[in-house]
N, C-alpha and C positions, 0 to 999 in steps of 0.2 A: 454738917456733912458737906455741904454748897465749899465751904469753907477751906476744908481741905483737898476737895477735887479743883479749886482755885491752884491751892498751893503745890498739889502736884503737878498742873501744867504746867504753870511759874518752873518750876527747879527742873520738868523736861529740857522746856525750850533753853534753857540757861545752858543745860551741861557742856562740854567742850568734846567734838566728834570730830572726827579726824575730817579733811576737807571732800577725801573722796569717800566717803559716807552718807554725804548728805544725798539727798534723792531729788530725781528732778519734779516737774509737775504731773509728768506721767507717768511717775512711780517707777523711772529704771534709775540706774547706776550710770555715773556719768562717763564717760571713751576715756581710752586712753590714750596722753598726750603723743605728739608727734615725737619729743625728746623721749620719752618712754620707749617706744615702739623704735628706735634708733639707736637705744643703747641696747635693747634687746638683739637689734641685729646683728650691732658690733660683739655682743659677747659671742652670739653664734659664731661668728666668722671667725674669732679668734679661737675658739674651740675646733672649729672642722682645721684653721692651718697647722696647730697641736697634733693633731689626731692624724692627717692626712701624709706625714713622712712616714710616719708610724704602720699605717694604711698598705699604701707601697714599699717599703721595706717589707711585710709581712707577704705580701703577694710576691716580691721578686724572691722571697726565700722557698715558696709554694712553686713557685715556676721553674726554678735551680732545683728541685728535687724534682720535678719531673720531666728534667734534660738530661738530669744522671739518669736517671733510670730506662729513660732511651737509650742512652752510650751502656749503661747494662744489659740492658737486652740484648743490644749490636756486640758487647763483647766477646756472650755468652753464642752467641750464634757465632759470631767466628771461631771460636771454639770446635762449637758441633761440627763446623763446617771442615774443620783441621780431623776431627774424628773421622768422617767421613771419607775424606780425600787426600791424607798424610800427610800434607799441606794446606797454609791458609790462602787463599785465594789469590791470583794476581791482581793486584794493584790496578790495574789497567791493561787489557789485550790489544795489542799491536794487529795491525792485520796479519802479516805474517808469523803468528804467534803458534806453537802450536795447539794451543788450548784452543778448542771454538767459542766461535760467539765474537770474531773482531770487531775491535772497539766499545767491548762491555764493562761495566766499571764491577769495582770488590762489591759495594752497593746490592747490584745487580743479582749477581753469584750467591748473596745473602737470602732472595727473597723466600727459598724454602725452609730456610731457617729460622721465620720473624712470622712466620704464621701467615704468609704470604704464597700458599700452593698455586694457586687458578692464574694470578698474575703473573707467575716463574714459566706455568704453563701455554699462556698467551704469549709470555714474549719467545717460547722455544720456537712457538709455532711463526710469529711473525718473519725468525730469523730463518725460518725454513722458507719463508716465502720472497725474504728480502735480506740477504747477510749485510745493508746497508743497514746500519742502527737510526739515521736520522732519518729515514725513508720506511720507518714502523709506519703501521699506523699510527699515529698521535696518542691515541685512547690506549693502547696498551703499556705503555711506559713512559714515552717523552714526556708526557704532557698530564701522568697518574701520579698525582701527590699521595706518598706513604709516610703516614701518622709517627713512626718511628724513628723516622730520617729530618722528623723537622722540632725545632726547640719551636717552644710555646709562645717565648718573649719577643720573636720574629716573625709579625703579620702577613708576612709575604711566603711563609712558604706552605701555607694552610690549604694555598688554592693553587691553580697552573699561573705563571705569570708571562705575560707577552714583553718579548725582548726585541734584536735585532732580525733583520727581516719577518719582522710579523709574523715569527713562533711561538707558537705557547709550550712553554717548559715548566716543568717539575723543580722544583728547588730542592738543597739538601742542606741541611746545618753543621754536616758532618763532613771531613773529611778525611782521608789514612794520613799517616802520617809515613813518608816516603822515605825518611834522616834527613840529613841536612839539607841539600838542594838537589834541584833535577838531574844533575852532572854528575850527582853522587850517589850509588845505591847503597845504600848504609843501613836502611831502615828494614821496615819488615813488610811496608806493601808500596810496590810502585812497579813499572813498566815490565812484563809479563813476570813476575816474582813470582818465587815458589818456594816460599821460606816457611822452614819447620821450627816447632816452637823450641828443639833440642837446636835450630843453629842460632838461637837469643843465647848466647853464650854469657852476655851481661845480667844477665838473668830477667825472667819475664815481668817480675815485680818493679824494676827500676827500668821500663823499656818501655815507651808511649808506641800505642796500636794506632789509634783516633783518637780526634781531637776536633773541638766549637769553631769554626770560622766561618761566619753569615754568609753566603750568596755576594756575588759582586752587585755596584749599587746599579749597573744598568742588567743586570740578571743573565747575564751571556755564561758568567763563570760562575760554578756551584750548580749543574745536575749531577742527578742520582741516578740518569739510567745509562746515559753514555758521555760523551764528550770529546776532546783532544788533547785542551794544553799543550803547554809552550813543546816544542817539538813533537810534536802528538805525543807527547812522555804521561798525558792526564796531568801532570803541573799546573798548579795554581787552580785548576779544576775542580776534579774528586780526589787531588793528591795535593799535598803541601809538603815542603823542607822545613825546618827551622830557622833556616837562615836563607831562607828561600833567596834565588836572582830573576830578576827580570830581565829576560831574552829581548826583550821586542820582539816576539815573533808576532804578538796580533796588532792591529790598527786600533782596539781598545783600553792597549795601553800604554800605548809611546811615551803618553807623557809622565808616566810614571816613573820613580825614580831607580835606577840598578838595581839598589841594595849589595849588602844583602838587608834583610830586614828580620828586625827581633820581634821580639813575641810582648807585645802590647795593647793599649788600648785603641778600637778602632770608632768607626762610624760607618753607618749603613748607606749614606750620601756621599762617602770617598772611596773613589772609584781603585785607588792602589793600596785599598786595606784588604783588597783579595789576598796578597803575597805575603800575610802574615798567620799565625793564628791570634784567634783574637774572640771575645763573647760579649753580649748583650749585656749579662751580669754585671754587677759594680767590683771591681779588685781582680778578676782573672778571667779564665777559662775554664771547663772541664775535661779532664781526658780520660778515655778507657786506654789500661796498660795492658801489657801481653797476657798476663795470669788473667785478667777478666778482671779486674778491679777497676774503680774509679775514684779518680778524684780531683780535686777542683784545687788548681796552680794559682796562686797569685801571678802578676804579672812580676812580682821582683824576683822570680825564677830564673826570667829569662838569661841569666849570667850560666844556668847547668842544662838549660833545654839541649842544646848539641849531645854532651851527653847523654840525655832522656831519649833522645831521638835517635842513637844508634845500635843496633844488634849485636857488635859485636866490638866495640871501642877500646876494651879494657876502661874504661875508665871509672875512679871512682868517684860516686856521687851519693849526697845524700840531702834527704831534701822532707817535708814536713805539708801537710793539708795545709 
């Protein structure tokens, strides 16, 4: 018996056990090496760079559907808005306008049709008290970010943002779409307009309403509750051409160049991508059309935008999401 309890320690201690099996003197399992623990890292790493285009493409496609559906909402309220008043809103009120409210943006004129009553009701009240718009109180619109008016993929238009002379403004992602430029009324919302959806004679389905164009990068250009633009026309504002010109009328943007300018890719740090449209998204923009549809233009459009942007052109055009 002695004999073979001998032999079976003999042939334990012999076997061949992998190196990290063996146990230390206080019976644990020995670490794992630094080159382990570094390959481990590297594999993580390489998996999150795999995964993380993937990541961000899946979010900016989750963010682009709820920019349309903003410009959906804003279409359908201009709409309601044409029901109500047999016309769609002006573009922008001049003081001398006869519409009241000078210097209120289409924006504005929307807000009882976006689920927006108490705020429509506050600013009635303010203009009762002050027909100067930039002389509201602040709290009632300058300076009231509305959820509908701002794309998601744009941090800045979530909150008020302080611009020049130390105002806090309202931002908007949207703006009408005027036709071609400020010099030309061609479109369906711009300087006291009062265009009916029977004078879209190109038809409402091939005729851009609104359109994505960010906030200027120093936040002067792009509110939503009043404005001026280049000749107080609301230009480059809460109104855009397609082939918009740069007047020089403001000190913000001499250095910018004429144009005219096409419908391309922008950035939020240059200051004369105001005078275009242009979006966040990778490949285009979104636009709400005169029937209340949407849809998202590449930027290799820009060759039929003129077209898209006029009400009454004759022209033919055709064109694909």
């Amino acid at each position: 018996m002695k004999t073979l309890v001998a032999m079976s320690n003999r042939a334990f201690a012999t076997r061949d056990f992998p190196t990290s099996a063996f146990v230390s003197d206080r019976g644990g399992r020995q670490g794992v090496t630094l080159i382990e623990m570094l390959l481990v890292i590297a594999i993580i790493g390489a998996l999150i760079g795999l995964l993380m285009p993937a990541v961000q493409k899946a979010r900016g496609a989750a963010l682009r559907v709820v920019c349309a559906n903003n410009l959906g909402q804003i279409g359908l309220a201009l709409h309601q808005y044409h029901d109500s008043e047999g016309v769609l809103p002006p573009g922008f009120s001049s003081r001398g306008s006869a519409q009241p409210f000078p210097r209120m943006t289409w924006l504005t004129r929307l807000l009882p049709y976006i689920e927006q009553p108490q705020l429509w009701h506050a600013t009635v009240g303010a203009y009762d008290d002050n027909p100067v718009s930039y002389q509201n109180p602040p709290h009632i619109g300058l300076a009231t970010p509305v959820k509908v008016y701002q794309c998601p993929m744009d941090p800045r238009v979530s909150r008020a943002q302080i611009t020049h002379f130390n105002w806090s403004v309202a931002l908007t992602s949207y703006v009408g779409v005027l036709g071609t430029s400020f010099d030309r009324i061609d479109g369906v919302l711009y300087l006291d307009s009062r265009v009916r959806l029977a004078d879209i004679t190109d038809g409402t389905s091939n005729t851009l309403m609104v359109g994505e164009r960010p906030p200027s990068a120093d936040k002067w250009f792009g509110w939503w509750y009043t404005g001026l633009g280049q000749f107080a026309t609301g230009s480059d504002d809460m109104l855009l051409g397609v082939r918009e010109r740069n007047a020089r009328t403001s000190p913000f943007t001499l250095a910018c160049p004429s144009g005219p300018y096409d419908f391309r890719t922008g950035q939020m740090n240059q200051q004369c991508d105001l005078f275009h449209f242009w979006s966040l998204h990778d490949g285009g923009a979104t636009f709400a059309f005169c029937d209340a549809s949407v849809h998202f233009l590449p930027y290799s459009a820009n060759p039929i935008m003129p077209a898209l942007a006029t009400r009454s052109g004759g022209e033919a055009v055709s064109w694909t999401d």
